[in-house]
Z-matrix of the N, CA and C atoms (Angstrom, degrees):
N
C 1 1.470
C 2 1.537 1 108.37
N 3 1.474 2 106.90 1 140.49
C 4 1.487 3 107.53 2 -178.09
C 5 1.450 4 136.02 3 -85.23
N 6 1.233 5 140.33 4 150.19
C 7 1.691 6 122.18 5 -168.44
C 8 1.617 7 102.82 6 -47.63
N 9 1.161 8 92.44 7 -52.52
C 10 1.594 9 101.68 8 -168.45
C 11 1.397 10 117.96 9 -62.70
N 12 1.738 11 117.02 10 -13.48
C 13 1.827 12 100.95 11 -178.06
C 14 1.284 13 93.67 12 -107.93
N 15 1.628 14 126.70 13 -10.89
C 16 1.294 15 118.21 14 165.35
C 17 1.645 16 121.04 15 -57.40
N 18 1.144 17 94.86 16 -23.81
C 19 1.965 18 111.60 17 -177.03
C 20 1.385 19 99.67 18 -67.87
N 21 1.124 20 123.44 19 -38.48
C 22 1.223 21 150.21 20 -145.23
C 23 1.729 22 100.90 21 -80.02
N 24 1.487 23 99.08 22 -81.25
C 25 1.448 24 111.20 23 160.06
C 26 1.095 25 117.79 24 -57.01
N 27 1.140 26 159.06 25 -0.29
C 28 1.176 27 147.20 26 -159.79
C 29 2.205 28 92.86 27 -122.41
N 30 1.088 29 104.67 28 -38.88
C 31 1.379 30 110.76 29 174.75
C 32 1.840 31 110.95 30 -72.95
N 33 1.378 32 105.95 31 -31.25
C 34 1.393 33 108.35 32 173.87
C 35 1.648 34 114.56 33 -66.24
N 36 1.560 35 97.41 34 -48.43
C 37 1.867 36 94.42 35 179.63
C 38 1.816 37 98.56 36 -64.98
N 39 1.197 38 132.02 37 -47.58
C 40 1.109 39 119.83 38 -168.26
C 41 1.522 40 122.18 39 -55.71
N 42 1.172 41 119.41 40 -34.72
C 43 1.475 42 145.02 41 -176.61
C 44 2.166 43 96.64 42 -75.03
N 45 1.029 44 132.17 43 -36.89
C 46 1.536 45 130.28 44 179.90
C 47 1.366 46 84.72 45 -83.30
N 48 1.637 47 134.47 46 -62.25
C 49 1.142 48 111.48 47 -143.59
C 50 1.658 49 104.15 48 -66.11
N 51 1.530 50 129.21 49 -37.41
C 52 1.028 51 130.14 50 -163.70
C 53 1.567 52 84.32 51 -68.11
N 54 1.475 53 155.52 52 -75.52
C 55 1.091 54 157.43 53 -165.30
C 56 1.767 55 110.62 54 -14.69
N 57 1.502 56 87.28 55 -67.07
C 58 1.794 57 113.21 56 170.99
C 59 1.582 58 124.28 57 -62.66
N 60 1.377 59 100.66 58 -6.19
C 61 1.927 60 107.97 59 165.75
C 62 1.466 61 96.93 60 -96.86
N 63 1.244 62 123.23 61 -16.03
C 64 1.860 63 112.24 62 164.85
C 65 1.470 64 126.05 63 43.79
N 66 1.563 65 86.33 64 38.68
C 67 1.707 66 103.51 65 165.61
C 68 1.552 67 108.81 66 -64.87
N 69 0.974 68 111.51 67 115.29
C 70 1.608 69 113.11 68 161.97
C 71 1.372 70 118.36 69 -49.49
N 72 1.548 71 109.71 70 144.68
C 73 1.855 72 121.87 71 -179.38
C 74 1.693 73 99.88 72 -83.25
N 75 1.519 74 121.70 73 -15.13
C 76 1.386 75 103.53 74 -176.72
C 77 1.303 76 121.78 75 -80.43
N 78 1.629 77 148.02 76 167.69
C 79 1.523 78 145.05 77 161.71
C 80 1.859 79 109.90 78 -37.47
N 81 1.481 80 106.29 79 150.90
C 82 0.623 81 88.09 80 -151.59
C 83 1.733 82 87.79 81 -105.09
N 84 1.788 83 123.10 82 140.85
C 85 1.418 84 121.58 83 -160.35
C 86 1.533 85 104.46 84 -60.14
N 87 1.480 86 98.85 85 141.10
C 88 1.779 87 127.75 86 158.15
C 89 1.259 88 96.80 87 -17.80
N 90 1.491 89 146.35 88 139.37
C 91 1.274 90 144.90 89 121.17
C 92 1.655 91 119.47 90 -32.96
N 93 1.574 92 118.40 91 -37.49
C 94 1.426 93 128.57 92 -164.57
C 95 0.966 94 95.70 93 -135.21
N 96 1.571 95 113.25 94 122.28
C 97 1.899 96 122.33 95 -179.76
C 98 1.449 97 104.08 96 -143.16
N 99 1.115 98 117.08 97 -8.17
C 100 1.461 99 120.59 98 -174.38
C 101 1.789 100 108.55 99 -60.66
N 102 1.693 101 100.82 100 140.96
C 103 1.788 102 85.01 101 -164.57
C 104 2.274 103 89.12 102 -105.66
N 105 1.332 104 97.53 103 139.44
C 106 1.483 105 103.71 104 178.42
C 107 1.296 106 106.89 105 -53.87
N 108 1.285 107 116.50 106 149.60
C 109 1.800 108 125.11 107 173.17
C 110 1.404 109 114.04 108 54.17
N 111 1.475 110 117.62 109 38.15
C 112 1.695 111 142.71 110 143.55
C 113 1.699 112 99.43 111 -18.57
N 114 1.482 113 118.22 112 98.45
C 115 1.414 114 91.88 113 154.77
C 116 1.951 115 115.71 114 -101.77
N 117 1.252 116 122.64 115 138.38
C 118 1.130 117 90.55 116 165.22
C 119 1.665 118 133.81 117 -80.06
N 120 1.833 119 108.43 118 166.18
C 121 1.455 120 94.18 119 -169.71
C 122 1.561 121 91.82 120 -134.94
N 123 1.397 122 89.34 121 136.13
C 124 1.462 123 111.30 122 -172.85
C 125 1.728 124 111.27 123 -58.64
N 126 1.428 125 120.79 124 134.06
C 127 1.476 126 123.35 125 173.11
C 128 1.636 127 108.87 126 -135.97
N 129 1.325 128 113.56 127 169.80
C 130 1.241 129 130.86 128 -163.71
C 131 1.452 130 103.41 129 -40.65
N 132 1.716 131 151.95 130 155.77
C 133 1.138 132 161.31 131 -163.19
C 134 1.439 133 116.00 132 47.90
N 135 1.224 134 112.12 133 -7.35
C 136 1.439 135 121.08 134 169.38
C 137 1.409 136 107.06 135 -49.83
N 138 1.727 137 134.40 136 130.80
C 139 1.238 138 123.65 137 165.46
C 140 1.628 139 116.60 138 -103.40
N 141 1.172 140 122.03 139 133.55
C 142 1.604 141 121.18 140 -174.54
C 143 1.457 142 96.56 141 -105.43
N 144 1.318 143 107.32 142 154.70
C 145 1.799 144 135.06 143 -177.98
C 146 1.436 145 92.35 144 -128.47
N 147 1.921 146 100.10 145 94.39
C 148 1.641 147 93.28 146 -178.01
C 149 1.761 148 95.99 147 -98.98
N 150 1.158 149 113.87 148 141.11
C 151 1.559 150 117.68 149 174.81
C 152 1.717 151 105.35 150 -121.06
N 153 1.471 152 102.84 151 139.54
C 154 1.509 153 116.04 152 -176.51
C 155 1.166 154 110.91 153 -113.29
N 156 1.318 155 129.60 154 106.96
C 157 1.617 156 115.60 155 -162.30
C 158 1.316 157 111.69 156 -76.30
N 159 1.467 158 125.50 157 132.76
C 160 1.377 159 137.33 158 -179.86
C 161 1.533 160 106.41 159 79.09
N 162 1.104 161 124.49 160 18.35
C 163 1.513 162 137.66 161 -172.58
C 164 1.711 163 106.05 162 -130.86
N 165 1.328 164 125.78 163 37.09
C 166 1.462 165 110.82 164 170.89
C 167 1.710 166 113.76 165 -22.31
N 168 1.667 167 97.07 166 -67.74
C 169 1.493 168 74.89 167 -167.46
C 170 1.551 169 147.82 168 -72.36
N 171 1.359 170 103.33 169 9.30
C 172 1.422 171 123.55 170 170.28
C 173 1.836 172 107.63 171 -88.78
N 174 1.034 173 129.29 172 -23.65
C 175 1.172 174 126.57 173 -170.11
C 176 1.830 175 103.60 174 -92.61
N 177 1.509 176 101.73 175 142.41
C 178 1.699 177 94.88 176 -171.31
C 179 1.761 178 76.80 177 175.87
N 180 2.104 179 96.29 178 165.22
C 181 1.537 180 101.48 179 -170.15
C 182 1.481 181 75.92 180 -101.47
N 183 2.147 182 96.55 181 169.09
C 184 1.327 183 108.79 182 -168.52
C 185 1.440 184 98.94 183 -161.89
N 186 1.671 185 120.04 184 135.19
C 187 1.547 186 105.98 185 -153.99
C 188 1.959 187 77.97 186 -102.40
N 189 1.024 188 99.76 187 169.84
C 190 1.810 189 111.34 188 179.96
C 191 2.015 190 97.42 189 -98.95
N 192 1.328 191 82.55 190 121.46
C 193 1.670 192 86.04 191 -173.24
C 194 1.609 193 111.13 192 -72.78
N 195 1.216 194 97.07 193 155.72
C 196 1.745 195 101.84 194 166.41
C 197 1.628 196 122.05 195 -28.75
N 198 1.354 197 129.26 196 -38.88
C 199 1.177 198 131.36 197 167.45
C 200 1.437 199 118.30 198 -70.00
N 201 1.342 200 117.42 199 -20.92
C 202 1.678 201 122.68 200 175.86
C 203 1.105 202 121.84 201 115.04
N 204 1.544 203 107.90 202 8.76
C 205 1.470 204 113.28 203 -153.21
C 206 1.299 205 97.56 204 -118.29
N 207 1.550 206 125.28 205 178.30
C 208 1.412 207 137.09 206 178.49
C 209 1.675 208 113.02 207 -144.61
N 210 0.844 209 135.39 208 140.64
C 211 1.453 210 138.10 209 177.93
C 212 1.623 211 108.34 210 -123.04
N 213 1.336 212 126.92 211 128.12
C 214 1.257 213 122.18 212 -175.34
C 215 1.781 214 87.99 213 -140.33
N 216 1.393 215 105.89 214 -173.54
C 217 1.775 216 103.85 215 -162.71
C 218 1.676 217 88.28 216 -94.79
N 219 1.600 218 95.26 217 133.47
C 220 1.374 219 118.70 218 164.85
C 221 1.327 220 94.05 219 100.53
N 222 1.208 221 136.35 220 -26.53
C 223 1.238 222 145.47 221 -171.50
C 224 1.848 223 113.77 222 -105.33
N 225 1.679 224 119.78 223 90.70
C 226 1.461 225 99.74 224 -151.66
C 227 1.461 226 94.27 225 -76.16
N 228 1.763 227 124.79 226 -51.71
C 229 1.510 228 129.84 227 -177.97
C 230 1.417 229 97.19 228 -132.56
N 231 1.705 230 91.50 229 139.99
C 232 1.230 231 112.54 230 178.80
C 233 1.689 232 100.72 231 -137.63
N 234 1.318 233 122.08 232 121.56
C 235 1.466 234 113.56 233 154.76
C 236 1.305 235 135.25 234 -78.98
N 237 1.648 236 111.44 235 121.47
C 238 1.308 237 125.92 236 -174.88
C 239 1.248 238 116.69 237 -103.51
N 240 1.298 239 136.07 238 -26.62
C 241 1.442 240 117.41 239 -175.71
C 242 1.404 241 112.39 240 -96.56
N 243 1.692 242 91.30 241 157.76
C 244 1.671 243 99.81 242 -163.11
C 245 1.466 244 128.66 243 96.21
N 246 1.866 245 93.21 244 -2.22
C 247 1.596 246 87.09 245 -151.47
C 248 2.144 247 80.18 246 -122.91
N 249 1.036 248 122.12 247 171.43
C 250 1.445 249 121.36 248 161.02
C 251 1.252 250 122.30 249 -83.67
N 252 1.570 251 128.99 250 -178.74
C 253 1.158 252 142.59 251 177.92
C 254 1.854 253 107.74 252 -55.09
N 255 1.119 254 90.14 253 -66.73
C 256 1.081 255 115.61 254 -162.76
C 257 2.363 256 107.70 255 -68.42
N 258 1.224 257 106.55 256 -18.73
C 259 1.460 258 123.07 257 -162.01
C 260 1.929 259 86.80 258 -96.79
N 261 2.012 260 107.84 259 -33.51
C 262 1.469 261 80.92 260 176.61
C 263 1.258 262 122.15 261 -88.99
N 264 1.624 263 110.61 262 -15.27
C 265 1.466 264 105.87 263 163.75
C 266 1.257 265 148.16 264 -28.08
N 267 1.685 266 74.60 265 -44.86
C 268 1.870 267 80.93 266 -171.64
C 269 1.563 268 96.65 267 -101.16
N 270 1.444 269 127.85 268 9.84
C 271 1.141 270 120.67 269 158.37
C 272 1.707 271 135.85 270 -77.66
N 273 1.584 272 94.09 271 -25.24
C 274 1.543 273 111.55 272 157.39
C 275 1.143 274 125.63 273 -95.80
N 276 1.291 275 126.72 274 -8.65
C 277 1.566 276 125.96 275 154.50
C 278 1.689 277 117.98 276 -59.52
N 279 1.754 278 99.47 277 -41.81
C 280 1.571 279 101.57 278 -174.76
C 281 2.011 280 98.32 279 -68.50
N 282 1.406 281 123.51 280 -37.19
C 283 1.327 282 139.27 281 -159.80
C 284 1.850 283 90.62 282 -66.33
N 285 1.537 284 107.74 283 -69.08
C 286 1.711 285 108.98 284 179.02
C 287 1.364 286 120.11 285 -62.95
N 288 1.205 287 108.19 286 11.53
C 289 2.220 288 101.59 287 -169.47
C 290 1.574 289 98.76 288 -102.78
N 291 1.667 290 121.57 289 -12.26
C 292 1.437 291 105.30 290 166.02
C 293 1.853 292 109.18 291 -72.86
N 294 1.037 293 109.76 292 -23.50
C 295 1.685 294 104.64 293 -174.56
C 296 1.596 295 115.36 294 -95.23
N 297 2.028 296 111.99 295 -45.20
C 298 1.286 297 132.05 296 -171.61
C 299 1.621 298 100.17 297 -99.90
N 300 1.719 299 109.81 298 123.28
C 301 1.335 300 132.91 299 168.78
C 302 2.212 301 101.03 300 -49.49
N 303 1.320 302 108.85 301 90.45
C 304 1.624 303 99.30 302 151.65
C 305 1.907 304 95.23 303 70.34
N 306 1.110 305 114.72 304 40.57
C 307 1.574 306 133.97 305 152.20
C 308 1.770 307 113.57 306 -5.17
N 309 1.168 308 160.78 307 83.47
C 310 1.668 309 143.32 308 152.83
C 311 1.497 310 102.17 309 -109.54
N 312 1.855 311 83.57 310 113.01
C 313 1.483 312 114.72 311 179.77
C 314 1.536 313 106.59 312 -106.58
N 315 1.463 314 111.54 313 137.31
C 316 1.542 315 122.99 314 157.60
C 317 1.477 316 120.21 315 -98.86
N 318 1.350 317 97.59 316 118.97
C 319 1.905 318 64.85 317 167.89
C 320 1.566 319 108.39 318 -130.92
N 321 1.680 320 121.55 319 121.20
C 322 1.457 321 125.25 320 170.85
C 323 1.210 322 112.82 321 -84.42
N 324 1.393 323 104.00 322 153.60
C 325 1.600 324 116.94 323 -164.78
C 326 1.396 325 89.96 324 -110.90
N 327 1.529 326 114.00 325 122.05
C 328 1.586 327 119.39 326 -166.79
C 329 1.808 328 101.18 327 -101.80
N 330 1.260 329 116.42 328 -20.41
C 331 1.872 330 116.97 329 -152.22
C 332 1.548 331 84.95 330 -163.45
N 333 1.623 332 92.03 331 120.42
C 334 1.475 333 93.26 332 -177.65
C 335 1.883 334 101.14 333 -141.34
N 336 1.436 335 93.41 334 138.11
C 337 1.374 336 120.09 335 -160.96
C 338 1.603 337 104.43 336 -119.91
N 339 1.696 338 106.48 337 -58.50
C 340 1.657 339 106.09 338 165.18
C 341 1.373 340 95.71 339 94.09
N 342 1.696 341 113.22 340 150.03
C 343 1.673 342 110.19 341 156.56
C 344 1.213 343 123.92 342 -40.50
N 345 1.351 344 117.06 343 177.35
C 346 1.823 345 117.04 344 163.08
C 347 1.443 346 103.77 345 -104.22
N 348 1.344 347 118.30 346 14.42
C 349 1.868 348 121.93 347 155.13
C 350 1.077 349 99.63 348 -45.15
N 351 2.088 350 124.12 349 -79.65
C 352 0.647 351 164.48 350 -69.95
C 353 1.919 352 104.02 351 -153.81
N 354 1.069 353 122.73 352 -16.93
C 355 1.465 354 135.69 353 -170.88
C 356 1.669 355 105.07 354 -68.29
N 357 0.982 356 125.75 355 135.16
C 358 1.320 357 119.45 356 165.49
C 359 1.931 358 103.23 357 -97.55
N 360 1.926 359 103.72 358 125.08
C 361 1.506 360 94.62 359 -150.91
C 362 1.775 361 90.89 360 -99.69
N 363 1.129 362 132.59 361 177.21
C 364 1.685 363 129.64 362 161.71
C 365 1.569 364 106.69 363 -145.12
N 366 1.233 365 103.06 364 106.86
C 367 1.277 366 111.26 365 169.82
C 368 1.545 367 126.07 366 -99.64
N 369 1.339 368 144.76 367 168.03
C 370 0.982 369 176.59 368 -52.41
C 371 1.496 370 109.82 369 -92.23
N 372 1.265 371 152.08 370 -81.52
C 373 1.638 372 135.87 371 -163.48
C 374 1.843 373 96.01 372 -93.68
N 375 0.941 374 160.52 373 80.68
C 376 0.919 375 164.73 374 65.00
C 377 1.792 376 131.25 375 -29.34
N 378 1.138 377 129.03 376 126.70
C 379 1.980 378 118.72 377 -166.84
C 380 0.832 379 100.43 378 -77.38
N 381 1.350 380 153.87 379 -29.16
C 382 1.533 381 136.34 380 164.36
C 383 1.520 382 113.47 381 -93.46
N 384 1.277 383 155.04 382 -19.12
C 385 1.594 384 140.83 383 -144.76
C 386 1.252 385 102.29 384 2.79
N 387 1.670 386 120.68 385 141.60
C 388 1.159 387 127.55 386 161.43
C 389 1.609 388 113.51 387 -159.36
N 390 1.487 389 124.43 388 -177.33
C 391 1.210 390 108.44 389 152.89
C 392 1.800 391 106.32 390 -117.71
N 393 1.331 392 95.99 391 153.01
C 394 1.524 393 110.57 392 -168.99
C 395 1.591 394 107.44 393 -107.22
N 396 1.161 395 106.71 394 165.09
C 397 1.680 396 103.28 395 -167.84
C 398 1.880 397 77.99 396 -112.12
N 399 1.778 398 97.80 397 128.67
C 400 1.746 399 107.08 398 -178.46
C 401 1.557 400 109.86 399 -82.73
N 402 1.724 401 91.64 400 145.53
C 403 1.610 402 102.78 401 -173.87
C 404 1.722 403 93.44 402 -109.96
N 405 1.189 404 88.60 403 165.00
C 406 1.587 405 99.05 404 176.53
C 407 1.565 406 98.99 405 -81.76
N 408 1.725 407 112.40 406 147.87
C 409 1.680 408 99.17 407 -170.57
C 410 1.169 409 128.00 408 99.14
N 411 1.855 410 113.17 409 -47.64
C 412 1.139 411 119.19 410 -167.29
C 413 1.684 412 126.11 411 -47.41
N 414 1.035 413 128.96 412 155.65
C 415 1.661 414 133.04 413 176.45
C 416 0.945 415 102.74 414 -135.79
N 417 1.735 416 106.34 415 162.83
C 418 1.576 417 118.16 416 174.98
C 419 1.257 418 109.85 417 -50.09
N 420 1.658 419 122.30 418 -25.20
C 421 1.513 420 113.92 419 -165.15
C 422 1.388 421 113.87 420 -78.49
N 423 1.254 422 110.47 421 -17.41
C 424 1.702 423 122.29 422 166.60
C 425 1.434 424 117.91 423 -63.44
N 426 1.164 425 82.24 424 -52.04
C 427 1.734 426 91.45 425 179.94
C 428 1.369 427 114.08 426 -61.54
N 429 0.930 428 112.82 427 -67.81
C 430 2.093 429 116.67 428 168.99
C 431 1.439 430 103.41 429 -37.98
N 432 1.643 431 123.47 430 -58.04
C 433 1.382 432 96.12 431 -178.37
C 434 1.641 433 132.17 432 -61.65
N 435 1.808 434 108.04 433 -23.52
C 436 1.215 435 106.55 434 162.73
C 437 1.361 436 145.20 435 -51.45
N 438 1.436 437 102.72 436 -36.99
C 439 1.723 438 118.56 437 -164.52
C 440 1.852 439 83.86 438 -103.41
N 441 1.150 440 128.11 439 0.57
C 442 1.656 441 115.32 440 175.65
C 443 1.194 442 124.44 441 105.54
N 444 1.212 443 117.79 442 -18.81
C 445 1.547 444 134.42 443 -161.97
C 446 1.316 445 131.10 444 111.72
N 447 1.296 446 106.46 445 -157.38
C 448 1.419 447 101.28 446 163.69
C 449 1.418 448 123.23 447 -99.96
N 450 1.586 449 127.86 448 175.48
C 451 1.661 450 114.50 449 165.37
C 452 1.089 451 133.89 450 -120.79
N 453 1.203 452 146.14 451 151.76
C 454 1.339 453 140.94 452 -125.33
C 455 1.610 454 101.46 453 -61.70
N 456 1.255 455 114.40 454 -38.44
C 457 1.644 456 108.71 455 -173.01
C 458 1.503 457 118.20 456 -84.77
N 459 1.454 458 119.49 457 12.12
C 460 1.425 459 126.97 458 -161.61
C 461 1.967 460 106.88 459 -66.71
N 462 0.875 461 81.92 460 163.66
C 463 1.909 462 78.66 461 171.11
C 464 1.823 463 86.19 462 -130.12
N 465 1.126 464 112.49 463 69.47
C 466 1.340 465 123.53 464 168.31
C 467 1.774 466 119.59 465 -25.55
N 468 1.814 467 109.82 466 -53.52
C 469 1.471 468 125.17 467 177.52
C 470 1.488 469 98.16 468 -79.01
N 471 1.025 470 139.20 469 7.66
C 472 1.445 471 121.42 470 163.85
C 473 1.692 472 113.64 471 -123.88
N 474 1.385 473 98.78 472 36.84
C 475 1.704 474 119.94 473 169.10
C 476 1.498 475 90.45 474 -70.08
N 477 1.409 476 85.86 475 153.95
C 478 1.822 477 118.45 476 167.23
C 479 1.403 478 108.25 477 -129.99
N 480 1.176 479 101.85 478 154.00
C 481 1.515 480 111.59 479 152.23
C 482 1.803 481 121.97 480 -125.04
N 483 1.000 482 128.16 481 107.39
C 484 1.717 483 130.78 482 -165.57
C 485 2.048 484 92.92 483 -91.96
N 486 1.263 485 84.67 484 111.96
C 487 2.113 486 99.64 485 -171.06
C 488 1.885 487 93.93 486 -93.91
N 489 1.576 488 116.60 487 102.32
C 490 1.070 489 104.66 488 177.10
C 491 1.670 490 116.01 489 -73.80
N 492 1.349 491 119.65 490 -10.88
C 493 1.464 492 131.45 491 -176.33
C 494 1.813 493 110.03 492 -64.87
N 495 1.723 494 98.82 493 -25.31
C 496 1.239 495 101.65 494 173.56
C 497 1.715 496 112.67 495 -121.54
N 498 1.413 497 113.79 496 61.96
C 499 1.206 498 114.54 497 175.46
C 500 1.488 499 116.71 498 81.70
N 501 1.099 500 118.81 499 -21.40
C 502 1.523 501 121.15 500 -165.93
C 503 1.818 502 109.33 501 96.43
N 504 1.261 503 107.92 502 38.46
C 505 1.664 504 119.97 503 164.79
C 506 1.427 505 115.09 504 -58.61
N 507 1.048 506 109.03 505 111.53
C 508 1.574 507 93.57 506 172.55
C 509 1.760 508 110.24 507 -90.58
N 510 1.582 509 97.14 508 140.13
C 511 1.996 510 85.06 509 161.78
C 512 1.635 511 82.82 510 -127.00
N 513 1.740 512 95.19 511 -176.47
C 514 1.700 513 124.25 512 -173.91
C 515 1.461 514 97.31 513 -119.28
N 516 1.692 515 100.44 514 137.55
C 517 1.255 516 115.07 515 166.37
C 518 1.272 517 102.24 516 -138.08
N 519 1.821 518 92.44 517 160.00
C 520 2.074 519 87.16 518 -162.33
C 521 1.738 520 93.82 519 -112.77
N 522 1.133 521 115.73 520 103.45
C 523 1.434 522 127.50 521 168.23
C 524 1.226 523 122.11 522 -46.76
N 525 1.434 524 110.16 523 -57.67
C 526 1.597 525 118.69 524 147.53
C 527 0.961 526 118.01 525 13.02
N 528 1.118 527 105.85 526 -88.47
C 529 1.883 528 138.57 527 -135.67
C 530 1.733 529 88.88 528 -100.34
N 531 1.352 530 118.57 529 -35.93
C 532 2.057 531 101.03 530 169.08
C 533 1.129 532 106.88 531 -68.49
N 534 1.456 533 119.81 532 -51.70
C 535 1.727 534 118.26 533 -142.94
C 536 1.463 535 84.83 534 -87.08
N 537 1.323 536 121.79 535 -64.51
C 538 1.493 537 112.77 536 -165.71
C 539 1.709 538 135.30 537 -56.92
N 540 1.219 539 83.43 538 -48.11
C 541 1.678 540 108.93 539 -172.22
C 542 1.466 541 105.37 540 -107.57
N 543 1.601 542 132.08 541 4.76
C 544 1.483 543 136.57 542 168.27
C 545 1.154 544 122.05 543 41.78
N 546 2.004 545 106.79 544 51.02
C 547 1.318 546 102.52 545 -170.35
C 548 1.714 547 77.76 546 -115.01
N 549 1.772 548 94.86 547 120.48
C 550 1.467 549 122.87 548 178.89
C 551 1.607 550 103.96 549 -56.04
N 552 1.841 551 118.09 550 -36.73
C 553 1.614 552 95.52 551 -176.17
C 554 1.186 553 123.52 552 -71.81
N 555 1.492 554 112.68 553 9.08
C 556 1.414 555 115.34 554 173.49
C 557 1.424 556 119.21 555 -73.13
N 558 1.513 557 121.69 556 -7.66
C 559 1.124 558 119.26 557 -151.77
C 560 1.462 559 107.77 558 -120.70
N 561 1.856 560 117.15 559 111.14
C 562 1.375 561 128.43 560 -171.37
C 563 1.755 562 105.52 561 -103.19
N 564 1.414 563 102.31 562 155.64
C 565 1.322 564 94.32 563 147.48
C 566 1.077 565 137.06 564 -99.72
N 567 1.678 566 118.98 565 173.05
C 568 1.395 567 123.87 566 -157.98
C 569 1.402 568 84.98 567 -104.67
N 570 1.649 569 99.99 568 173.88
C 571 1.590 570 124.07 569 168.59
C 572 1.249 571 112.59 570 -119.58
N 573 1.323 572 123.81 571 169.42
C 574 1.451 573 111.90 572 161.46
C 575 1.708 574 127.69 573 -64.21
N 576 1.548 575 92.76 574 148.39
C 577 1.402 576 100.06 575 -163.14
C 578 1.279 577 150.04 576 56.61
N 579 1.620 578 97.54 577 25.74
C 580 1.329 579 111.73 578 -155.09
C 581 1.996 580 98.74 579 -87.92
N 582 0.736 581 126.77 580 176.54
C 583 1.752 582 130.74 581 -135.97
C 584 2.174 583 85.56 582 -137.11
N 585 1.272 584 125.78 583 95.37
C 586 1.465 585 110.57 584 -173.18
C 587 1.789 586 90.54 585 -108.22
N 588 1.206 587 117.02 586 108.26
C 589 1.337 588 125.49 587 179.14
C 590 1.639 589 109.17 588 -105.03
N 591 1.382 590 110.83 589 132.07
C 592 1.532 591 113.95 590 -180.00
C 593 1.500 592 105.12 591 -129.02
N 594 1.017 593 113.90 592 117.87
C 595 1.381 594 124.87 593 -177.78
C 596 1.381 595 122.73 594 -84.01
N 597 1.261 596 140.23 595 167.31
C 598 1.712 597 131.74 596 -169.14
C 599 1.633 598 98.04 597 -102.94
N 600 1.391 599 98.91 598 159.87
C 601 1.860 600 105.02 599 -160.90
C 602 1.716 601 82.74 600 -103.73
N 603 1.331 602 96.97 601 168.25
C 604 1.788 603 105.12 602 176.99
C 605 0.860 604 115.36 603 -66.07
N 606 1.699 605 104.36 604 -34.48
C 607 1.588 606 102.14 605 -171.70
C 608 1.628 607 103.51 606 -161.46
């Protein structure tokens, strides 16, 4: 074999292997994305625990229907999603004050699902894909433990994340290197609705 086709080969294995570490070409995501004073906002399957003070019988839990809405007694439709805890309160206080003398409503959010603004989604080599209802805080490392991990054919380091809060930016995070090899600086947080796509490795 000659100096020169050894150069040759030797640049070819180097060029697959770097291919097959499936570092992504995009930036690589913020460590810290979480935005201060997160409220959450209630979306469809969400269940609310509305309480009416001094009103037992108006107070009762109530899941937000597929249309977004909620119906509780005295109250036939009310729209809830999109809106906060605290934003529907005072939306059924204004709804009960034509019937109830001076209305104070709570309402706790018991089962939370969230818009699909707002979903953190996981697509493709991951063992579960799903979408997750977003926590304030959350990180990729949450997310991976949710959906299971990764799967055997994943190209883990050539993960994305597509941030619809910023246009649909994509950055790269190397899954790899958290889940496998437990190197913690791998591990960013997410935002809402952010898009965590894992693609399959060659090999």
């Amino acid at each position: 074999m000659t100096a020169a086709f050894r150069w040759v080969a030797l640049g070819l294995i180097a060029g697959l292997l770097t291919a097959c570490a499936g570092y992504s070409s995009y930036p690589a995501a913020p460590p810290v994305a979480a935005t201060p004073g997160y409220n959450y906002i209630v979306g469809a399957g969400d269940t609310l625990n509305i309480i009416v003070w001094r009103n037992p019988e108006l107070s009762m839990s109530v899941p937000v229907r597929p249309d977004g809405k909620v119906s509780t007694p005295l109250v036939d439709e009310l729209v809830a999603q999109g809106k906060t805890s605290v934003e529907i309160a005072r939306d059924v206080e204004k709804a009960l004050s034509k019937l109830v003398r001076d209305p104070v409503v709570t309402i706790i959010v018991t089962s939370f699902v969230g818009p699909y603004s707002e979903q953190i989604r996981v697509v493709g080599e991951a063992a579960k894909p799903q979408a997750l209802p977003y926590k304030q805080k959350m990180t990729v490392l949450d997310v991976m433990i949710a959906v299971g991990g990764l799967t055997d054919f994943a190209d883990g380091n050539g993960a994305s994340i597509t941030r619809a809060s910023e246009g649909d930016k994509r950055y790269s995070v190397r899954l790899k290197d958290l889940i496998k090899r437990g190197d913690i600086s791998a591990n960013v947080e997410m935002k809402p609705g952010d898009i965590l796509i894992i693609p399959q490795g060659w090999f």
